[in-house]
C-alpha atoms as one frame of an Amber mdcrd trajectory, in Angstrom:
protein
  15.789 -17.799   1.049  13.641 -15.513  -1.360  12.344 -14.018   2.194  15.743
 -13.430   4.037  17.372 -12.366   0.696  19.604 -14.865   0.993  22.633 -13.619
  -1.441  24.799 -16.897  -0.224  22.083 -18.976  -2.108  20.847 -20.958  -4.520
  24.821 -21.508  -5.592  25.158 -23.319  -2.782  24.491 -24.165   1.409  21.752
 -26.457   0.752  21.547 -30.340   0.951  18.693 -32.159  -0.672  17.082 -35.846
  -0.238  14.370 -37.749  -0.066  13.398 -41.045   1.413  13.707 -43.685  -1.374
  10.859 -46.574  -1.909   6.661 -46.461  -1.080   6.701 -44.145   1.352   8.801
 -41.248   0.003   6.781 -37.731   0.294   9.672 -36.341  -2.137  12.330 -34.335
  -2.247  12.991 -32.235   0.873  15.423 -28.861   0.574  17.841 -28.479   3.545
  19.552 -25.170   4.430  22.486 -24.160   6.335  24.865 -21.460   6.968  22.487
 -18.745   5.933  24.518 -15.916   7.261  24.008 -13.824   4.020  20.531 -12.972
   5.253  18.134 -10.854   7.157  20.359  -7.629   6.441  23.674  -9.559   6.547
  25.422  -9.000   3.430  21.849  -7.114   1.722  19.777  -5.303   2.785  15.788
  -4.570   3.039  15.487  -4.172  -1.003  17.474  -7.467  -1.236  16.153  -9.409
  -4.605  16.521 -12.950  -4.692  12.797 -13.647  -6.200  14.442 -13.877 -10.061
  16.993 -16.921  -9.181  16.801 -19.431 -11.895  20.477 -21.175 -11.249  21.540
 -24.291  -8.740  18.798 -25.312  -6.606  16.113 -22.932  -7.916  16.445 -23.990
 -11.643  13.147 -25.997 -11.398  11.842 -22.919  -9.907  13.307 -20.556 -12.436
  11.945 -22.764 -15.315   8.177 -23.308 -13.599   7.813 -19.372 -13.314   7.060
 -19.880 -16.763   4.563 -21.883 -16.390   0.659 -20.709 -15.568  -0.903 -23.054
 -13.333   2.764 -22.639 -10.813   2.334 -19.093 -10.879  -1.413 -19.425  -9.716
  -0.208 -21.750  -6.887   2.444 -19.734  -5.995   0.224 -16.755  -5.790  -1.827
 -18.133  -3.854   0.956 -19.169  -1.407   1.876 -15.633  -1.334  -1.739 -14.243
  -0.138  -2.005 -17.388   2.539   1.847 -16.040   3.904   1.629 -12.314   3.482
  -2.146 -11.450   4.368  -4.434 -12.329   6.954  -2.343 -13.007   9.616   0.006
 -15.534   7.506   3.445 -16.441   8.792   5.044 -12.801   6.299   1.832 -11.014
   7.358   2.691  -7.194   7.942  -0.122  -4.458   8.713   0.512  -1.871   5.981
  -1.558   0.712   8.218   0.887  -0.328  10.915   3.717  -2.244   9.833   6.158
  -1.046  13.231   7.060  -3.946  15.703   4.681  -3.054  18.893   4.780  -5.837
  21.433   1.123  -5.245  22.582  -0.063  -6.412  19.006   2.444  -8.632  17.749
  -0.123  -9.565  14.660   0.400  -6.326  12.862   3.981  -7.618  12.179   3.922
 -11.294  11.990   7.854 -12.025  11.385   8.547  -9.809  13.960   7.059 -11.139
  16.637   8.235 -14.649  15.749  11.852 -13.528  15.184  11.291 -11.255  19.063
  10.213 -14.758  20.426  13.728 -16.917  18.857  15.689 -14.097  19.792  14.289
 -13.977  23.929  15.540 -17.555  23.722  19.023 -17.255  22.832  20.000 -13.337
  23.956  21.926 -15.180  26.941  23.754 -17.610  24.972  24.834 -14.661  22.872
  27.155 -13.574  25.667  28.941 -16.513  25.499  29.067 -16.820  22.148  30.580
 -13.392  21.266  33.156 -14.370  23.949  33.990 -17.343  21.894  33.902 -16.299
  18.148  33.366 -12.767  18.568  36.468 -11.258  16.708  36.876 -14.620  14.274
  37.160 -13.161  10.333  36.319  -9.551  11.534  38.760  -6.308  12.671  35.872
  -5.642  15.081  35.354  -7.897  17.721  31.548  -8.939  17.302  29.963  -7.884
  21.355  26.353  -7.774  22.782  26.370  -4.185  21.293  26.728  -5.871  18.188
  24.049  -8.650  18.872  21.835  -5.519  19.804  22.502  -3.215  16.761  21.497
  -6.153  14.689  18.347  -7.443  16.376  17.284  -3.904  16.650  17.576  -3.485
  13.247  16.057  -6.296  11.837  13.031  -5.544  14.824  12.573  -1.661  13.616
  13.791  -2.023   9.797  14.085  -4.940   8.353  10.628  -6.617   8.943   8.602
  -3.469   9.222   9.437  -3.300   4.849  10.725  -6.672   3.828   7.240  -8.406
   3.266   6.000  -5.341   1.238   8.795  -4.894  -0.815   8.919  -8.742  -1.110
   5.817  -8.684  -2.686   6.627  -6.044  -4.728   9.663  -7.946  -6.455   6.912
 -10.964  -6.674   4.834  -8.619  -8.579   7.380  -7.291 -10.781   8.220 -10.620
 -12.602   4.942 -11.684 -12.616   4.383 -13.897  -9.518
């Protein structure tokens, strides 16, 4: 949610449980209906890293607190260098197919988005001019993955880290 800039979040769209008794491993967060993300409703500079309501009140409270902030910065370098699951070559942070580990969220979203480009025609057919004056087509599908492939990843996971910086994470 920090990540995707998820403005439909922490207010609500989440669910969250754990299994009760010995073998609990705590509380798990579950999301849905994300669709205020990736570019949807923000945009590249999207700023969700100073939440401190709903959910992320325990994280807007621990953000005060030193030994979080070390952990958490050291989540950040594991996820947004050396090849982490954010990891974006600053040198060359462009989507390239032939070295899909300069832009790490790139080439995993290229990957999800080869497997469901063909259910997208049916989809569109479906829902495709639900809530919207513009039917929603492939075109559509297309401006959007293109944009997330050539914009949106090539400068979220700097500026990302950049709003981490700024408030001390």
């Amino acid at each position: 949610n920090l990540y995707g800039g998820n403005s439909d979040w922490p207010h609500k769209n989440y669910w969250v449980g754990r299994e009760r008794g010995a073998n609990s491993t705590g509380f798990k967060f579950f999301m849905w209906d994300s669709e205020w993300s990736l570019g949807i409703q923000s945009d590249v500079n999207s700023n969700q890293t100073g939440v401190a309501n709903g959910v992320a009140q325990p994280y807007g409270l621990l953000r005060a607190n030193a030994e979080f902030r070390l952990r958490f910065a050291d989540r950040l370098h594991e996820h947004f260098f050396n090849g982490g699951a954010l990891y974006v070559d600053p040198a060359n942070p462009a989507y390239d197919p032939a070295h899909p580990e300069q832009n790490v969220p790139a080439a995993r979203y290229a990957e999800l988005a080869a497997l469901v480009e063909q259910a997208i025609v049916g989809e569109s057919a479906r829902w495709g001019d639900m809530g919207s004056a513009t039917p929603r087509t492939w075109a559509t599908w297309d401006a959007q993955r293109d944009f997330l492939m050539n914009s949106y990843f090539p400068q979220r996971s700097q500026n990302v880290l950049n709003q981490f910086r700024s408030i001390g994470l």
